[in-house]
Backbone as ProteinMPNN parsed JSONL, in Angstrom:
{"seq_chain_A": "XXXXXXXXXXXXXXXXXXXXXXXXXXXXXXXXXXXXXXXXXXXXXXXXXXXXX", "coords_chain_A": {"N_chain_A": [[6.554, -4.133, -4.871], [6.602, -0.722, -6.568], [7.261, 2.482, -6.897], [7.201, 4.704, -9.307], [9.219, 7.723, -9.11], [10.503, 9.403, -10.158], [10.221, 12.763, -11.736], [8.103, 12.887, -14.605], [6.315, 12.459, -17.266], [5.265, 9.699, -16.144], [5.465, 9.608, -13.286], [4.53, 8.914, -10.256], [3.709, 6.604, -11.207], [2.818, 3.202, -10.325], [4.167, 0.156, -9.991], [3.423, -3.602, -9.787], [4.605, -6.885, -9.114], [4.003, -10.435, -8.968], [4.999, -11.866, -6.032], [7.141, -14.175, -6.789], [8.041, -13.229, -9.022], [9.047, -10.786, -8.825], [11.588, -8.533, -8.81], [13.483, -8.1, -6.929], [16.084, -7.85, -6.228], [16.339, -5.22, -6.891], [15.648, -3.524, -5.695], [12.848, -3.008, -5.031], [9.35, -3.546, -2.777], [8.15, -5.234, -0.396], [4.817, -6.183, -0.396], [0.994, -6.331, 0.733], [-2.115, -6.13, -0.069], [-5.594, -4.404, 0.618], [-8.255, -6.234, 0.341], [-10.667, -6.167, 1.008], [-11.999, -4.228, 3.769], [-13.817, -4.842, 7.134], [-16.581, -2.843, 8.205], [-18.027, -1.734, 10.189], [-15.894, -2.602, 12.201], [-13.489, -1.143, 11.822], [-14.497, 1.239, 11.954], [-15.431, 1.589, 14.924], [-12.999, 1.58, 16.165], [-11.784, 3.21, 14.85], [-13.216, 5.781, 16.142], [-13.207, 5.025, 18.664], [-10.043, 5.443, 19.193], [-10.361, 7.849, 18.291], [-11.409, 9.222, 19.981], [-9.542, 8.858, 21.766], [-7.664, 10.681, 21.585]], "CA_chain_A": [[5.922, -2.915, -5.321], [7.55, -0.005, -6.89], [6.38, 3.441, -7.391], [8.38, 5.77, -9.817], [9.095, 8.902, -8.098], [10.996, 10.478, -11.161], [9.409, 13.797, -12.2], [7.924, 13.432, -15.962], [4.904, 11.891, -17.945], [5.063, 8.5, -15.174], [5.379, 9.831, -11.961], [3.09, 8.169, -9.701], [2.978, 5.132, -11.229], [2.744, 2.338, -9.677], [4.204, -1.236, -10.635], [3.261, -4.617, -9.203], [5.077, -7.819, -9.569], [3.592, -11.692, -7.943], [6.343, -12.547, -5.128], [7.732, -15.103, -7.497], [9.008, -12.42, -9.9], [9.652, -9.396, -8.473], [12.69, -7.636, -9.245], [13.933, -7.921, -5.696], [17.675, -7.208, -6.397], [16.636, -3.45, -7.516], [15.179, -2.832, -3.92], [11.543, -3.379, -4.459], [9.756, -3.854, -1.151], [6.894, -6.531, -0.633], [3.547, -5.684, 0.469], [-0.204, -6.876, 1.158], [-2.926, -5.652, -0.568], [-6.618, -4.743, 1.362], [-8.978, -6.255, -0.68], [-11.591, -5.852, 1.87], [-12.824, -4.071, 5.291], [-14.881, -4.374, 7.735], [-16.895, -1.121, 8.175], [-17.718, -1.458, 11.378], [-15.035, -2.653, 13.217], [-12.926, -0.212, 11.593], [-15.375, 2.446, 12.418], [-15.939, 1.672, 16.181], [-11.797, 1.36, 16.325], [-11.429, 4.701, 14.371], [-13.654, 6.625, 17.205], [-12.173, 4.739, 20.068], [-9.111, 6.379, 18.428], [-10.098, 9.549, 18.075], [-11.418, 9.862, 21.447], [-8.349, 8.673, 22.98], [-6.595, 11.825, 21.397]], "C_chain_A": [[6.979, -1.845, -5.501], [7.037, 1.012, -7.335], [7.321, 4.509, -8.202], [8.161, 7.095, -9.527], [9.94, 10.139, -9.081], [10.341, 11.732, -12.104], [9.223, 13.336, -13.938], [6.568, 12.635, -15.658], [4.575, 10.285, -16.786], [5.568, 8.524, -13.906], [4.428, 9.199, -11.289], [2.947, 6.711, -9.752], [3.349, 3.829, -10.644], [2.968, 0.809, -10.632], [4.409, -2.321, -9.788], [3.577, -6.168, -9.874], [4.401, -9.42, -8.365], [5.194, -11.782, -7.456], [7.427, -13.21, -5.799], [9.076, -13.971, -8.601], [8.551, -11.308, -9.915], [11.138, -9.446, -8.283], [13.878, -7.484, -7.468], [15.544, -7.743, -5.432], [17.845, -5.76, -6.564], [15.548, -2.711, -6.394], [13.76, -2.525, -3.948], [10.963, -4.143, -3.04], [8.167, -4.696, -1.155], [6.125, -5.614, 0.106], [2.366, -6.626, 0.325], [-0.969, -5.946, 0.555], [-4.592, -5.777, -0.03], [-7.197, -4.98, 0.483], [-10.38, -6.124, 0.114], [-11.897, -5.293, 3.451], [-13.974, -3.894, 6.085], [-15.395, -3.25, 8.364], [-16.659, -0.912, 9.201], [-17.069, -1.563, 12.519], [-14.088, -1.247, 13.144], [-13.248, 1.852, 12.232], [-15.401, 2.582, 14.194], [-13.811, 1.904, 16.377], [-11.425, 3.101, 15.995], [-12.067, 5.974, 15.55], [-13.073, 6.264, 18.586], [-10.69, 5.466, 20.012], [-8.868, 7.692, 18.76], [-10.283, 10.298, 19.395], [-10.438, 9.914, 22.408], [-7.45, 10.082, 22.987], [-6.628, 13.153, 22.607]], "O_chain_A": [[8.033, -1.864, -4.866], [6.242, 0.814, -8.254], [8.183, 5.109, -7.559], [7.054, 7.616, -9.659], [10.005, 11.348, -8.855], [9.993, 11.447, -13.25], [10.257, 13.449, -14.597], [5.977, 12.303, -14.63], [3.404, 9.907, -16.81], [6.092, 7.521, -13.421], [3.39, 8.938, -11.896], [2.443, 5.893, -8.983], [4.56, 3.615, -10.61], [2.286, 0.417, -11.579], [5.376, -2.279, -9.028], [2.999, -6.6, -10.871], [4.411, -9.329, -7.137], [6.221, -11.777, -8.135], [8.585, -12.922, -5.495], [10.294, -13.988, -8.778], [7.804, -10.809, -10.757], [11.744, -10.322, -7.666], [14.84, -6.747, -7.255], [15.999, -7.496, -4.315], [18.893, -5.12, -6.474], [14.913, -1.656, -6.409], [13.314, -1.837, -3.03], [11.585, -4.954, -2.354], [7.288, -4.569, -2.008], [6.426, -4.698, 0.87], [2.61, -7.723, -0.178], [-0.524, -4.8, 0.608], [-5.101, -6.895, -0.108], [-7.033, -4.235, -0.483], [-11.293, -5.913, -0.684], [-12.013, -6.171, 4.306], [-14.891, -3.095, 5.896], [-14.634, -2.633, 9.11], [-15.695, -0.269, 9.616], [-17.326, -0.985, 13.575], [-13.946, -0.455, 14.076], [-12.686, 2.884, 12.6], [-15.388, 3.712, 14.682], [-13.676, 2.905, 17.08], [-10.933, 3.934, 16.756], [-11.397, 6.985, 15.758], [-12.589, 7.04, 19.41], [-10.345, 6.073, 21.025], [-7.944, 8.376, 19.2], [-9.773, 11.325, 19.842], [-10.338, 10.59, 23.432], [-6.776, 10.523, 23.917], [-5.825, 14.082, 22.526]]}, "name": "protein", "num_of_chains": 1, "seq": "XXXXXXXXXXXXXXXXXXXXXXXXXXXXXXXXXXXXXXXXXXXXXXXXXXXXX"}
């Protein structure tokens, strides 16, 4: 993954390559993508959380 951080018209954007061929010589950095969560674990985790603060 690679996000261009250079001020103009494509700031922001975001470019994604499969493992196989990514660019990994020009310091792209791997990641995981959520494609799903569960509400309520997340939810009971997020208040256990907050209460701990």
């Amino acid at each position: 993954m690679d996000v261009d951080t250079i001020p103009g018209i494509n700031y922001g954007r975001v470019h994604l390559w499969k493992r196989d061929q990514a660019p990994l010589q020009t310091g792209v950095k791997s990641m995981t993508i959520v494609e799903g969560v569960d509400e309520q674990k997340f939810l009971d985790r997020f208040i256990q959380n907050a209460k701990a603060l």
